[in-house]
N, C-alpha and C positions, 0 to 999 in steps of 0.2 A: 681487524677481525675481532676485536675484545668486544664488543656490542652483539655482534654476532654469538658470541661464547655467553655472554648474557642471556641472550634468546635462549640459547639452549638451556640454559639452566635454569630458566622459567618453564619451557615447554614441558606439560604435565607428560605428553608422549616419551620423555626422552628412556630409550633404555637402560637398564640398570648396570650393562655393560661398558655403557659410555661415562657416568658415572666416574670412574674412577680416570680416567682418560680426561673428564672436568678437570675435576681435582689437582691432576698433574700440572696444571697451566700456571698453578700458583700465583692466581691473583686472588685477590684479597674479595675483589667485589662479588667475582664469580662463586668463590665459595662460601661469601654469606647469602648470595643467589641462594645455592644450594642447599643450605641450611634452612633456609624458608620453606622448603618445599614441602608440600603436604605428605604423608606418609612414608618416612623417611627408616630405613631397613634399621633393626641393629649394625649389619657392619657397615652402612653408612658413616650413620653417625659415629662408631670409632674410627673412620677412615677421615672423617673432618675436625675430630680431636685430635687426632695424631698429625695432620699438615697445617691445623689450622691456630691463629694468634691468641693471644689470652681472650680477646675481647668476642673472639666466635666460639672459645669453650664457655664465658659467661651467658654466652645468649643461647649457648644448645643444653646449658646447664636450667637454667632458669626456664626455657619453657616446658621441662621436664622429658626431656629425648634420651638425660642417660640415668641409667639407672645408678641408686645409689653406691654398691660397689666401687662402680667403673667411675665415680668422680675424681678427676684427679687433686692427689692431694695437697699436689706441690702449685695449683692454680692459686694465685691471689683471689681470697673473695672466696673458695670454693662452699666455703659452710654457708655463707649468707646464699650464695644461688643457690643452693643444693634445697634450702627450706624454703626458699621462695618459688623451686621449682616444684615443688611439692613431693620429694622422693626423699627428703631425709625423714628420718624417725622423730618419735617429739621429743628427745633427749636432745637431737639435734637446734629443734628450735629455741630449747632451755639453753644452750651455749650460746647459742648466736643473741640471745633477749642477753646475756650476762659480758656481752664482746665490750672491751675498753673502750672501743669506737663510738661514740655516739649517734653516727654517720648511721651505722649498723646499725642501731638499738632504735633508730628513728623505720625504719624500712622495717622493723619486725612489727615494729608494733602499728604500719597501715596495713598490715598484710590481710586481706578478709577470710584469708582459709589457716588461721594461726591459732594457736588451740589458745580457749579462753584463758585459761589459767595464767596464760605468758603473758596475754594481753592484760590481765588484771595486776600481774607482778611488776609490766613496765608503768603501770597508773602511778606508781610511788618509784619511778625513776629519780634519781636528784636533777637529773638533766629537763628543765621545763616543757621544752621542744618533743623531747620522747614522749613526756606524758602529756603535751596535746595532740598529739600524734595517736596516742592511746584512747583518749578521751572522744577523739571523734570515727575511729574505728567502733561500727555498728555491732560488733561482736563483744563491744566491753556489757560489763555486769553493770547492768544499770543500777543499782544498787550501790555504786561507786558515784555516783554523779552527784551527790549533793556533800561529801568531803571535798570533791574536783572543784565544785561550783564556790569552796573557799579558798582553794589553792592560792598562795601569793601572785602566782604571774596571772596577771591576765590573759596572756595568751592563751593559761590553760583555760580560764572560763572562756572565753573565746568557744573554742573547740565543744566546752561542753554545751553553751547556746547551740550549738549547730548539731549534736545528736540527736537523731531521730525519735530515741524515748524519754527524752528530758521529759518530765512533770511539767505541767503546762505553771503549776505554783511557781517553782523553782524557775523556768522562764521568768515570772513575771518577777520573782525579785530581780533577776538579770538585768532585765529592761528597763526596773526601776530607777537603779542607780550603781549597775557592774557588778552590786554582789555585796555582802558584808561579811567578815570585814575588810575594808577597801582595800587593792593588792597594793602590794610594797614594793612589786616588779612587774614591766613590762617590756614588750619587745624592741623597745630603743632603747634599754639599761641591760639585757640580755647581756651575760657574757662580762660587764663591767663591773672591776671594784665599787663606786657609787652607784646610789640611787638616783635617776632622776627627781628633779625637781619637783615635777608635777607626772602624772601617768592620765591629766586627763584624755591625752589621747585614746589610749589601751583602754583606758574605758568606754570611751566611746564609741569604741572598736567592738566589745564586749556587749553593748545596749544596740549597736546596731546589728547583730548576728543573732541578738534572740526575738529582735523585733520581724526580722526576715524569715521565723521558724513559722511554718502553718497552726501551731500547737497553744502558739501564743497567746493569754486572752486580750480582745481587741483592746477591751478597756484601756490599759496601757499606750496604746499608737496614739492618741489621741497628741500625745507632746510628740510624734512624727509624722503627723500631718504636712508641714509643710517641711520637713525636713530636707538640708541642700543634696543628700545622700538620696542622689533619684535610684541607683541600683537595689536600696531596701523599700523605699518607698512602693517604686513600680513594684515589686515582690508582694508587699502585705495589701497592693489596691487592686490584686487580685483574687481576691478571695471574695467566696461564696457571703461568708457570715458576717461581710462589715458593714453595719447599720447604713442607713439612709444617710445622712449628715454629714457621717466622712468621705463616702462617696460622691457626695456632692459639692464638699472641702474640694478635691481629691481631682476633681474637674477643673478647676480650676489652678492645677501645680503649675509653676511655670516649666515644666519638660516635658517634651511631647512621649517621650514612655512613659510617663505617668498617667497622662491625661489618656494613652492609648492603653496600656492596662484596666484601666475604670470604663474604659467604652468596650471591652471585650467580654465586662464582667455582667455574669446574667443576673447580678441584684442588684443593678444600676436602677434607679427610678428612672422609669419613661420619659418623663421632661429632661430629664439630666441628658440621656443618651442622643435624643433629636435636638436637642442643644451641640452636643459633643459633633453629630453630622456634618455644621457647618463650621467645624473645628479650621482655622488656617493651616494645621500641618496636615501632609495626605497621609501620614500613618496612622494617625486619629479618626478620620474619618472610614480609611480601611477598614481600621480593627471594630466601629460599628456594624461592618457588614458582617465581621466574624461572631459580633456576639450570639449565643444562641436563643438567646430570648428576643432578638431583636423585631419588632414589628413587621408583618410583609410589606407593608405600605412603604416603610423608613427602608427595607432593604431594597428594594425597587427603584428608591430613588437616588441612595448610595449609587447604586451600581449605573445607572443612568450617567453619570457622570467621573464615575472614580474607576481605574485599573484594577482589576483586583484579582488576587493569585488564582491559579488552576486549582488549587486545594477543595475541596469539598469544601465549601460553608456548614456551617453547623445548624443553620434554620433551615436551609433547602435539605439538610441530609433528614429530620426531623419531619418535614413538609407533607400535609397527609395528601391525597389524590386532586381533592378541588382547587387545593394550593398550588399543586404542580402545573397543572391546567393554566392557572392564573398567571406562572409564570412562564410556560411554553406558550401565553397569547400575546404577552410584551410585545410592545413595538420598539424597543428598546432590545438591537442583538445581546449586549452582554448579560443582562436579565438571561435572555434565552439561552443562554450560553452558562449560566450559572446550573443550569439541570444538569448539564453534559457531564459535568464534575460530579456528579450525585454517585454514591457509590452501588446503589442499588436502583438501579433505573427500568421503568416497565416498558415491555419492548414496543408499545406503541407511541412513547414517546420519543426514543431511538428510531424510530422509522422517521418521524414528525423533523425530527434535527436534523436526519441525516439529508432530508429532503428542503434544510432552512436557505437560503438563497445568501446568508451575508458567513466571507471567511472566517467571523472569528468564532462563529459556532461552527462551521465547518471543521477547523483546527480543534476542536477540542472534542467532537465528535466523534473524528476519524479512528481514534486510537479505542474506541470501543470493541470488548472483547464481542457485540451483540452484532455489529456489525458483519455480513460475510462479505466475499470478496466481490458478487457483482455491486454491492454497494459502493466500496470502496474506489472502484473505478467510476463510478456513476460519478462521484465525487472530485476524482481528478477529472473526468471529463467537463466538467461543472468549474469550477475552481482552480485549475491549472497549477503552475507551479507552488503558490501561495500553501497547498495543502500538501504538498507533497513530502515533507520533514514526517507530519502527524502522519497518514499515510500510512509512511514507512514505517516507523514505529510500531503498528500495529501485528501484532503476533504471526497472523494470517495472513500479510498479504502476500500474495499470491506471486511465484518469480517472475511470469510474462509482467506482471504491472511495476513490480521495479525497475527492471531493465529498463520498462517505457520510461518510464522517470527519469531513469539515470542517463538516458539518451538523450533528454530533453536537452535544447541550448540554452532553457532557461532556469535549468535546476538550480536548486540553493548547494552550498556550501553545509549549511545545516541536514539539507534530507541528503545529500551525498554521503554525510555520515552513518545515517540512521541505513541508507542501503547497503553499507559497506558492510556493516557489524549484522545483517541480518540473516538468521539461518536459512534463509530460505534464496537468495543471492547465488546464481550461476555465477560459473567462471568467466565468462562470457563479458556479465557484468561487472564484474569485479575487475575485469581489466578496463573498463572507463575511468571506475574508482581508479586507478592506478596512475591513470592516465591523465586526470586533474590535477586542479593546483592546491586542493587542500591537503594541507598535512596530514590533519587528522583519520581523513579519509580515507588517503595513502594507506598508511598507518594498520586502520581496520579492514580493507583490503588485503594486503600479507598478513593478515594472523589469522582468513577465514579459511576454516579447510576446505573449503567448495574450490579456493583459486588452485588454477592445476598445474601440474607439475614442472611442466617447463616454464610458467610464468612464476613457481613458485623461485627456481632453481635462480632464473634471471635478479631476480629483487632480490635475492638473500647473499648477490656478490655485490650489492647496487651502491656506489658512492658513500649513497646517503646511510651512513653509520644508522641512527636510529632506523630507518628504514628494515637496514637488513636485519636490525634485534628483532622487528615484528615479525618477520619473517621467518626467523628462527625459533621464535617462540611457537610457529604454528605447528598444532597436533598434528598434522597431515603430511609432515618434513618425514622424507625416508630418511631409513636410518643409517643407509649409503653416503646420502648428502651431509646428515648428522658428523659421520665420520669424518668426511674428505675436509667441514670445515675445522674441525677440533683438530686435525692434522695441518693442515696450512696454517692454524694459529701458534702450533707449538714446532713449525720447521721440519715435520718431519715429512717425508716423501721425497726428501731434493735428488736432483740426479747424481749419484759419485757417493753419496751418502750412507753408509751401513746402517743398519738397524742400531748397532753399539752404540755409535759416535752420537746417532739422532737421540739415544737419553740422555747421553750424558750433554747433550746442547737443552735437551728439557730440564736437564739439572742444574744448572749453570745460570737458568733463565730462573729458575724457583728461586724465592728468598729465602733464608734459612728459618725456621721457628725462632729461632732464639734470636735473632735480627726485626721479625714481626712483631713478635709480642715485647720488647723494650720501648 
């Protein structure tokens, strides 16, 4: 039944009576269950401080559920959650930036709601780690950035390449050559009596984190052009401002995210990017259909041949009316099929799709909010199982036409999902869902509160552990059933049993705090 006791301690329904009756079971998972739960009373949460391990007062400390007061003091840690949860005062925060820990002193200074002033005292931490910690916290005094950018460790420039108001100047000495003058330390000598030998790594470390800043001037990329470091690379062959040349460099990287970065990007030269179309990788040639400057002609033909995601395109979102046209007359379905994903679509072209004859504009059609519900069916009638996932998904559709669906002996695994979890889903139908072999299906069956109550009762004793946590988690669980299962979990009800004997067997079962939290 501890899955079941899960359920309930998910279920937003559960009463505030039952609550402490949780709590009693003295498990560990149940009452960080509990502790997640959205809207959570004051004496909740002292009632989960008081039963609960070190490690569920740090987490109801830290997302800020107890008020400062009521922190306990004897908690390990309690100053650093306390300011991390946002309820200590900023004296608080001044002790914990001053804590001998470095551990600490590291976690205050990424904190992004930590008053500047802490953040600008841990900038001249002695500990490196602290002050690139500081350094890359968006709240430091950017006015601190070009003492940081001479810091010895590289690590700290590191950090400070990566703020968001670095000086695009100060980037470029970065990029230049890590900064002068050269650090004396870095993150492989950290912590050591000697200096490394060399630091050219940390610096390289440091050249490639300001060349990956949007702020950068390009000028400088030009020595990472062909650079083996594709994660920066692809980064800066993204951008809007990179002249003709490097992007045309830039086409020819050997890594297909590079090559697929420069074909997404909309100041690609047109030779470059119909070049890029018949790129050998298919993420290359994707990412041309994504460009938004890309040709209709080139997008037409991409798609003729290539997969490409549900997402809105960014040409087709763009697309003025004769465009649209052009492309709802493709003889080529996924063309057609590219409107469907439009996010603003005129509803004579949703009629046009909804009436297209091939599935895979059908599938992408169905889930149109434009659509009503004699369409919809038009469409299963049309189309058969193949559309019945999309279908379903649809906000609207209507319960007689799920049922149909989910009756069907050809339904998918996929739209059995999509009817399970849909508000609109009888009970009726939900006992199909029950009744198949997907899990998942299963699954969003008992947690619908449409399924009724004796099919609710049946699946919430059922075998299958996860099973009955869904079940238990459903809103629609009375709160008689709530009871009977939190009492079979914790032994109490037995025949011969007194009320007395049955706490003290839930006492017996609880772990001690001071056994928990060790």
């Amino acid at each position: 039944m501890r899955d079941a006791l899960l359920g309930l301690a998910d279920n937003p329904a559960l009463p505030a009576g039952l609550f402490a009756r949780l709590m009693a079971s003295g498990d560990d998972e149940v009452q960080y269950t509990l502790a997640t739960r959205e809207r959570l009373t004051p004496s909740q949460v002292r009632s989960l401080l008081a039963d609960g391990d070190a490690s569920l007062t740090c987490l109801l400390v830290r997302s800020g559920l107890v008020p400062w007061p009521d922190v306990p003091r004897d908690h390990p840690g309690w100053l650093l959650d306390a300011v991390l949860g946002g309820v200590a005062p900023a004296a608080g925060w001044r002790e914990a930036a001053a804590d001998p820990d470095a551990g600490v002193r590291q976690e205050v200074a990424c904190a992004l709601d930590a008053p500047v002033e802490v953040i600008a005292s841990l900038a001249h931490d002695p500990d490196p780690r602290v002050v690139a910690d500081a350094a890359g916290n968006p709240r430091l005094p950017p006015e601190l950035l070009p003492d940081l950018a001479r810091h010895p460790s590289s690590v700290v420039r590191q950090a400070v390449a990566g703020h968001e108001a670095v000086p695009p100047a100060l980037l470029a000495a970065l990029l230049a050559d890590g900064g002068q003058p050269a650090p004396s330390r870095c993150g492989a000598c950290h912590g050591r009596d000697r200096e490394c030998a060399d630091h050219a790594p940390g610096i390289r470390r440091v050249r490639l984190a300001a060349a990956g800043h949007p702020a950068v001037p390009y000028e400088g990329l030009a020595a990472f052009l062909d650079a083996p470091e594709t994660w920066t690379v692809a980064t800066f062959a993204a951008r809007p401002d990179l002249p003709a040349d490097f992007l045309t460099r830039l086409a020819a990287h050997p890594s297909d995210d590079v090559r697929a970065a420069v074909a997404a990007n909309a100041a690609v030269p047109e030779d470059v990017l119909r070049a890029l179309a018949a790129d050998p990788a298919n993420e290359v040639r994707r990412a041309v259909a994504e460009n938004p400057a890309v040709p209709l002609d080139l997008l037409i033909a991409v798609a003729a041949h290539e997969r490409l995601p549900t997402e809105p395109a960014p040409r087709v979102e763009s697309a003025g009316e004769s465009e649209l046209r052009t492309l709802a007359r493709s003889r080529v379905a996924q063309v057609r099929a590219l409107i469907a994903d439009r996010t603003h679509l005129p509803a004579r072209l949703a009629e046009q799709l909804a009436c297209d004859p091939d599935i895979a504009v059908a599938r992408r059609i169905a889930a149109r909010p434009e659509l009503d519900p004699e369409r919809l069916a038009a469409l299963v009638e049309r189309h058969g199982p193949p559309v019945f996932a999309a279908v379903a998904s649809h906000p609207g559709c209507p319960a007689a036409l799920l049922h149909r669906m989910a009756a069907d002996p050809a339904v998918t695994r996929r739209a059995m999902r999509e009817i399970a979890r849909h508000p609109a889903t009888r009970s009726e139908t939900l006992l199909l869902c029950l009744a198949g072999q997907d899990r998942a299906a299963r699954h969003h069956a008992a947690a619908n509160p449409a399924l009724a109550l004796s099919a609710l009762e049946t699946v919430i004793d059922a075998a299958d552990s996860s099973l009955a946590r869904a079940a238990a988690s459903n809103p629609a669980l009375p709160e008689a059933t709530m009871e009977r299962v939190i009492a079979r979990s914790l032994g109490e009800g037995r025949p011969g049993t007194p009320p007395a004997d049955r706490a003290a067997h839930t006492d017996q079962r609880r772990p001690s705090r001071d056994r928990r939290g060790q």
